[in-house]
N, C-alpha and C positions, 0 to 999 in steps of 0.2 A: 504493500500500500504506500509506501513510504517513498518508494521508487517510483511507483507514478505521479504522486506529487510533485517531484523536482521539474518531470517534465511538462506537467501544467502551465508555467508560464512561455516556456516554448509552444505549446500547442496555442496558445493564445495569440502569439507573436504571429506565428505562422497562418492563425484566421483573420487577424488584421491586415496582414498586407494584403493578403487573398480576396478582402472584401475592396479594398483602399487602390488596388489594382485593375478592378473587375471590371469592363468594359461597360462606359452606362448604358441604356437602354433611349434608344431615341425616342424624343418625343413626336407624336403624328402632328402631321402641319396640312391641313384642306385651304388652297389657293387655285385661284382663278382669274383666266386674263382673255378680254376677249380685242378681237383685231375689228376693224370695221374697215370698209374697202383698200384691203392692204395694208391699214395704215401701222404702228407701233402696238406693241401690245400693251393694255390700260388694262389694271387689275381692278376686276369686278369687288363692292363692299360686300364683305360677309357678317353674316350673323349665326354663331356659331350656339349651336346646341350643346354639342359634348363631342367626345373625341368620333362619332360615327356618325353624323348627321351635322352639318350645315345649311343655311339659307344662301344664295347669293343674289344680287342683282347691279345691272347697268344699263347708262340711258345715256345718249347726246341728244343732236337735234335732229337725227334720221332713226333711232330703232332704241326698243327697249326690249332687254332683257332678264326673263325672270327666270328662278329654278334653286333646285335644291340638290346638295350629293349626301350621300348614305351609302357607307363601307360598312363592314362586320372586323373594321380594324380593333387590336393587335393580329387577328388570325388565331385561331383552332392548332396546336402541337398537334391533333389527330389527323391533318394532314387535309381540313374541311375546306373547302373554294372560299380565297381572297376575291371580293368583291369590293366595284369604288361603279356607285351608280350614278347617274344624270338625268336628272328629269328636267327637262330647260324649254324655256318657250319664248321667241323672238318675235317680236310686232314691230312692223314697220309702220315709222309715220310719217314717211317721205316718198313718195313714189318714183321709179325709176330702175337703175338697173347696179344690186348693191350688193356686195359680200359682206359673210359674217365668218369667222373664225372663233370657237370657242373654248378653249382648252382647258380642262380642270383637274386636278392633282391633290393627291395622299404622299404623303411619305412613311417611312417609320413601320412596315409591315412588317413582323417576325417570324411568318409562318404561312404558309408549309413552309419547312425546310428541303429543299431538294434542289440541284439543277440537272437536268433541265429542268422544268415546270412547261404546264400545257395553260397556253394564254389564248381563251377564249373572249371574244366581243359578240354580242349581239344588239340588235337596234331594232325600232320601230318608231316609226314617227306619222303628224297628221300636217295637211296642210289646207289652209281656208282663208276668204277673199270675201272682199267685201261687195263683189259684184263683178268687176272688169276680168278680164281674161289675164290669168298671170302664171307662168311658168319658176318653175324652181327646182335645185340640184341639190344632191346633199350626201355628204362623205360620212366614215366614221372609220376611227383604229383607236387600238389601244394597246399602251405600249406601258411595258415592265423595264423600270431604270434601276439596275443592279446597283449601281453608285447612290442609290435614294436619293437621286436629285427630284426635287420637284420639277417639273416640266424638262423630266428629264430626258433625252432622244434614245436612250436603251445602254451608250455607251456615256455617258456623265456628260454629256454636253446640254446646255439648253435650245430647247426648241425655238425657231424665230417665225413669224407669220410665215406660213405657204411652206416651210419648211419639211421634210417628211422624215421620222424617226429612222432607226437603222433597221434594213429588214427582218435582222435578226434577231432584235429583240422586239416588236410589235405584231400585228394583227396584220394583216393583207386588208387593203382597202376594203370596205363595203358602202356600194353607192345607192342611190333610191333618186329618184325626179319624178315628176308633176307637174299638173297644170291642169286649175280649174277657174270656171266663168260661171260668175253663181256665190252664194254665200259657203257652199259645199257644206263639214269638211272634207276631206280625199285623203285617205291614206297613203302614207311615202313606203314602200314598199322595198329595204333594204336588198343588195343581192350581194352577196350569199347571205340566208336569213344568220346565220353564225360562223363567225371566222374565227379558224385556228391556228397556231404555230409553238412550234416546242422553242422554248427560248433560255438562255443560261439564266441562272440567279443568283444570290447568294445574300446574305441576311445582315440587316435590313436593309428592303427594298420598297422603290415608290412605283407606284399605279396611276396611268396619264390617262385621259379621254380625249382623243381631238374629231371637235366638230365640227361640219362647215353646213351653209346653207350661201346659194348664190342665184342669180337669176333676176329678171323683170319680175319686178313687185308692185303691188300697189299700196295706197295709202292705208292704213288698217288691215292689211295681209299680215295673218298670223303662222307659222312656221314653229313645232315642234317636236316633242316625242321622249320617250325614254330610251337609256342606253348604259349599257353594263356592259364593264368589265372584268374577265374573272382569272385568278389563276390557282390551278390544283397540279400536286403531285401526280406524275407519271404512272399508272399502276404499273405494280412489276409483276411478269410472267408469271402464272400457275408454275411453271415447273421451278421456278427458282424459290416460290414462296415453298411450295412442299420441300425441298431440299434444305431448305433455312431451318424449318420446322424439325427436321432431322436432326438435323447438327450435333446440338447437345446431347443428346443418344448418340452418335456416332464415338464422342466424344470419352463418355462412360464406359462405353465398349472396351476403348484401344486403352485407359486407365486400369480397367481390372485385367484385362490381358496380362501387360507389364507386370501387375502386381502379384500374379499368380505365378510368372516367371522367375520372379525374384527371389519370390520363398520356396 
């Protein structure tokens, strides 16, 4: 007894530096910036709920936009889909022919643990007019920045208007267009309805949405929809999970072998 008290304030020693060295734990940061015909990107005000849910919105003298993101940030260790969702909705109140760029951002995600990770986007959106005849285009990707950069291009750089992330860490384009004459609304009809791509990771990592809407608008043309993106661990093989499962039986095996040997 007497002997492992001396070494008590060593073991203490050794859990303070361990705690005093430990890597902190990022904190999540939801930012948003949106472009208007081309111009610099103007970061949208938030009104921030808690770490998984924000408000945001922004207005000049051509368009306003409203919408909200909701992640399931930190992430599940059980390996459950990181999501960073967008539900956003642009009104024009200047008629004419106008782009929109929307890009919104999570940082700070600690889970799943794995690379690669499978990064899925999906989308749907609506669009409606206040009578005139008006066409509209509309993109979507979503890109996992291993660097946790906010708006970050998949390799730690930031994204700049019209820009496009690295193909290797984002989503493959998915487009949708329209055009209604009429109060409507018309559905924007994404293609492919869900995009995927295995992309490296490593922890922690931020989750981008970039959205566009372009086209002849009218005055009071509303332009929206929801949009998620998600990334989950890779499932690994039946045959390699039953072999894993094995293991420690194999293990016990080739122990008692040896030990029968011996004596």
């Amino acid at each position: 007894m007497m002997r492992s008290r001396k070494f008590l304030p060593v073991v203490a020693l050794l859990i303070g530096a361990a705690i005093l060295t430990a890597p902190t734990q990022a904190r999540a940061a939801f930012s948003v910036e949106i472009s208007f015909d081309g111009g610099a990107f103007v970061a949208a005000t938030l009104t921030p709920i808690n770490a998984q849910n924000t408000f945001y919105s922004f207005s000049n003298a051509s368009v306003t936009v409203t919408g909200s993101l909701v992640s399931n940030f930190p992430g599940s260790p059980t390996g459950a889909g990181l999501q960073l969702a967008n539900n956003t909705q642009a009104t024009f109140t200047v008629a004419g022919t106008h782009s929109i760029e929307i890009v919104s951002s999570q940082n700070g995600f600690t889970a799943p643990v794995s690379t690669p990770l499978i990064l899925s986007s999906s989308a749907g959106g609506t669009l409606q007019s206040t009578g005139p005849s008006v066409a509209v285009s509309s993109t979507y990707q979503g890109v996992l920045d291993q660097f946790n950069l906010n708006f970050g291009n998949g390799g730690g750089v930031l994204l700049t208007p019209g820009s496009s992330p690295l193909a290797g860490n984002s989503t493959p384009v998915q487009n949708a267009s329209g055009s209604v004459s009429g109060t409507g609304p018309i559905s924007l009809v994404y293609s492919p309805g869900v995009s995927t791509n295995l992309v490296p990771s490593s922890t922690p990592f931020s989750l981008t949405n970039i959205l566009t809407f372009s086209g002849t608008v009218a005055a009071g043309e509303i332009a929206g929809g929801s949009f998620t993106t998600t990334a989950t661990v890779v499932p690994a093989p039946a045959g390699i999970a039953l072999a894993l499962t094995g293991a420690p039986f194999l293990g016990v095996g080739a122990w008692l072998r040896r030990r029968r040997q011996a004596v």
